[in-house]
C-alpha positions as a Markdown table, in Angstrom:
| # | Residue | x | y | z |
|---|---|---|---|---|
| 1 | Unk | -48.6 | 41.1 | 11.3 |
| 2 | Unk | -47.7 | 41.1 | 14.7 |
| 3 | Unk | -43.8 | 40.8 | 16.1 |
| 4 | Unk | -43.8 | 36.8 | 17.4 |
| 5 | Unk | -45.0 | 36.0 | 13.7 |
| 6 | Unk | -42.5 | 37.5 | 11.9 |
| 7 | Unk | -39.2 | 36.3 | 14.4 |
| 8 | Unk | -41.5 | 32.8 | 13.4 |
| 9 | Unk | -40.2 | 33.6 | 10.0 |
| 10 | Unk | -36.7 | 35.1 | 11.0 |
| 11 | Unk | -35.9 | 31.6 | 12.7 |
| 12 | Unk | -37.1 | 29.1 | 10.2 |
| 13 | Unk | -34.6 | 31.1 | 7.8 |
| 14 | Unk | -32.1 | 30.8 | 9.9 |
| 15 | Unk | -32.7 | 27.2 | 10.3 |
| 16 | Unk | -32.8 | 26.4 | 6.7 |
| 17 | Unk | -29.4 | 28.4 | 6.2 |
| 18 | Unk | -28.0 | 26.5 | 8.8 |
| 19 | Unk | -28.9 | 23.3 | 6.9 |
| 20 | Unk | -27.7 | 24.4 | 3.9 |
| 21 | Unk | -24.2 | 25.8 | 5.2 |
| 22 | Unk | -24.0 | 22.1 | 6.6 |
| 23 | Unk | -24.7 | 20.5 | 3.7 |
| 24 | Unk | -22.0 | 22.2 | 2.1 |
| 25 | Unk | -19.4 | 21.5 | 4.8 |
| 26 | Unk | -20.3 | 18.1 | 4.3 |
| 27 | Unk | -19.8 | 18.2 | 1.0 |
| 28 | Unk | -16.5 | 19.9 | 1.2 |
| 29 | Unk | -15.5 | 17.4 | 3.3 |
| 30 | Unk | -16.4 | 14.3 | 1.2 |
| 31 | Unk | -14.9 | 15.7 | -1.8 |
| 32 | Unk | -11.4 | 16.5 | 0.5 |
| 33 | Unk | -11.4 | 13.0 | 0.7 |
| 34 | Unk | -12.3 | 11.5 | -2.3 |
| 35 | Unk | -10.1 | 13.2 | -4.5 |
| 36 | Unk | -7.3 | 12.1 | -3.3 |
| 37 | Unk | -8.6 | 8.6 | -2.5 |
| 38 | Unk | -9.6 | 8.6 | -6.8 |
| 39 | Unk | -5.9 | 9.9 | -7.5 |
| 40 | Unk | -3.9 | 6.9 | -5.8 |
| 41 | Unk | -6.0 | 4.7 | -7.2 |
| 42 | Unk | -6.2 | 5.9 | -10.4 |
| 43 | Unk | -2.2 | 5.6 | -10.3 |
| 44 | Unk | -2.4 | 1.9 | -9.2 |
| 45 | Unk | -4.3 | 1.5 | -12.0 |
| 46 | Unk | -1.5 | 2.3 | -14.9 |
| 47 | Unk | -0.1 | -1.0 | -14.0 |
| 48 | Unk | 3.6 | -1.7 | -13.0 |
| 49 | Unk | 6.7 | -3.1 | -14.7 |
| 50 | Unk | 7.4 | -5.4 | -17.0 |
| 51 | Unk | 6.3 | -9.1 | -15.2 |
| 52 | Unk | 8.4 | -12.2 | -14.9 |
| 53 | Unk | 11.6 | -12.2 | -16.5 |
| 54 | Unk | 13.6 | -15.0 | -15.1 |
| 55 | Unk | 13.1 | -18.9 | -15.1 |
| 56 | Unk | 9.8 | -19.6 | -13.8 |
| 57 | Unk | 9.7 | -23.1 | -12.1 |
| 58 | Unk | 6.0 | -25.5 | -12.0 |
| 59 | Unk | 3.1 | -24.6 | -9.9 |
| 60 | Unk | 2.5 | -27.1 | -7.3 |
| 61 | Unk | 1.5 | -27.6 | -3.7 |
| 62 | Unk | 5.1 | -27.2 | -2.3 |
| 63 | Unk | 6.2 | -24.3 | -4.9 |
| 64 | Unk | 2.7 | -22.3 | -4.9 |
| 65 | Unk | 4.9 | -19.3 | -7.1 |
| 66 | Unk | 6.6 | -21.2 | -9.4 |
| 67 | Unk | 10.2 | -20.6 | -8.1 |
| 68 | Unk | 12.5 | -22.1 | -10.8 |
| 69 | Unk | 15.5 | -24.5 | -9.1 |
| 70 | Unk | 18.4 | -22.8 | -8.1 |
| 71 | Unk | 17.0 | -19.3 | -7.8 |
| 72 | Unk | 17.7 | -16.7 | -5.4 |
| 73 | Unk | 15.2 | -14.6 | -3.1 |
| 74 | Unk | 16.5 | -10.8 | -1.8 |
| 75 | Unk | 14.4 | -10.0 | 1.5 |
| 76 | Unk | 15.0 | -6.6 | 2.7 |
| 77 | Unk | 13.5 | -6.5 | 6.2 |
| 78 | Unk | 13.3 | -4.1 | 9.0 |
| 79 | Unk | 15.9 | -4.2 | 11.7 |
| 80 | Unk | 13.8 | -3.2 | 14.6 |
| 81 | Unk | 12.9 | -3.9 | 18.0 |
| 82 | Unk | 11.5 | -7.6 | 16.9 |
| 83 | Unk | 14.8 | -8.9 | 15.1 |
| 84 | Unk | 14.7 | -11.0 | 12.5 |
| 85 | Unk | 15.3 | -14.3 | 13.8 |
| 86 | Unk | 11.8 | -15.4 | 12.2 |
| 87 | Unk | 13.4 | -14.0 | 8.7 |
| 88 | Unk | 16.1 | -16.0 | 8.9 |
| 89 | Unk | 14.2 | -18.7 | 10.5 |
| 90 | Unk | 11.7 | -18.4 | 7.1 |
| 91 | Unk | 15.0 | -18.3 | 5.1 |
| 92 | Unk | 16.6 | -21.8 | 6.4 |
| 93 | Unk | 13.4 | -23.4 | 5.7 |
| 94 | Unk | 12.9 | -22.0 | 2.1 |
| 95 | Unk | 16.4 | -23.1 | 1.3 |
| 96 | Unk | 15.9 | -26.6 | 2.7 |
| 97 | Unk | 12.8 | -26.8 | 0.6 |
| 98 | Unk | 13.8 | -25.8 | -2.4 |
| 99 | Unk | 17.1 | -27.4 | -3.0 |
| 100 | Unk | 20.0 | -25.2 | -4.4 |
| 101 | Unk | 17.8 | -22.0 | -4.1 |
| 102 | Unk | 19.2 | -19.4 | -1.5 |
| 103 | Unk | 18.0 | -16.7 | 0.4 |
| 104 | Unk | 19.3 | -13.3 | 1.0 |
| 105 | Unk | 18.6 | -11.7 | 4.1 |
| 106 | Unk | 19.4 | -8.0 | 4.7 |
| 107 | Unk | 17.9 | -6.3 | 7.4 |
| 108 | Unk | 18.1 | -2.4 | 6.9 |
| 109 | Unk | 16.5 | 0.5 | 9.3 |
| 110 | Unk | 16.9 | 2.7 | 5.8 |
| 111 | Unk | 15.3 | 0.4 | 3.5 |
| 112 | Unk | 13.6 | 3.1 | 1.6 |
| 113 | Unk | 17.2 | 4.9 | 0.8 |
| 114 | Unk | 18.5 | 1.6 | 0.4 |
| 115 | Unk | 16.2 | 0.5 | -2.4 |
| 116 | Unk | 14.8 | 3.6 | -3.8 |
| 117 | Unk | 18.0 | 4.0 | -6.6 |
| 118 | Unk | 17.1 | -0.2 | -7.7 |
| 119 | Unk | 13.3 | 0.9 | -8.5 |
| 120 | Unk | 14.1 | 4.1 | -10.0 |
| 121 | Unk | 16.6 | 2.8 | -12.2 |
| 122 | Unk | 14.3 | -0.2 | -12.9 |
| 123 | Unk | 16.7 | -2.8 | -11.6 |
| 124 | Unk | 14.9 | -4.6 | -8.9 |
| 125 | Unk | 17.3 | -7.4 | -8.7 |
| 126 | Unk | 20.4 | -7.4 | -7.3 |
């Protein structure tokens, strides 16, 4: 066997580990982000709370939720460099549209200290 045919057969095992260490990093890589993708989905999947529990109004073309009459909606919105003129703009013409129904318009640049303790304690509703 001369010396050219056997470095032949050094670098097509060379290749072929190559391959295979690739596959593997690719692999690796795949499952790095799969199993986490699976986990938060799996947790969306468990469902949340416990549905409607106030006065539901009809379904219709003007009232596409079902807002009952004389309800209430708490909008927590972000107080930054945009405003919230087009919150309260929003707001103004809920209420107009759905007479004796209010809106309530907090904006908040700590909204997730601000509501976290209502959705741990399970009172979403203020």
């Amino acid at each position: 066997m001369r010396y050219y045919e056997s470095l032949e057969g050094f670098r097509m095992n060379v290749q072929q580990q190559s391959f295979a260490r690739r596959g593997f990093l690719r692999g690796a890589l795949a499952a790095a982000v799969l199993v986490p993708l699976a986990g938060s989905m799996a947790s969306c999947a468990g469902g949340g709370g416990g549905g409607t529990t106030g006065p539901t109004g009809t379904v219709s073309d003007t009232n596409p939720f079902g807002m009952a009459d004389k309800s209430t909606v708490d909008a927590v919105i972000f107080k930054g460099g945009y405003g919230i003129d087009y919150v309260d703009f929003a707001g103004k013409g809920f209420e107009s549209a759905h007479s004796g129904s209010t809106a309530k318009i907090s904006p908040s640049t700590d909204i997730a200290q601000e509501l976290q303790p209502r959705f741990v304690g399970g009172n979403r509703r203020t």
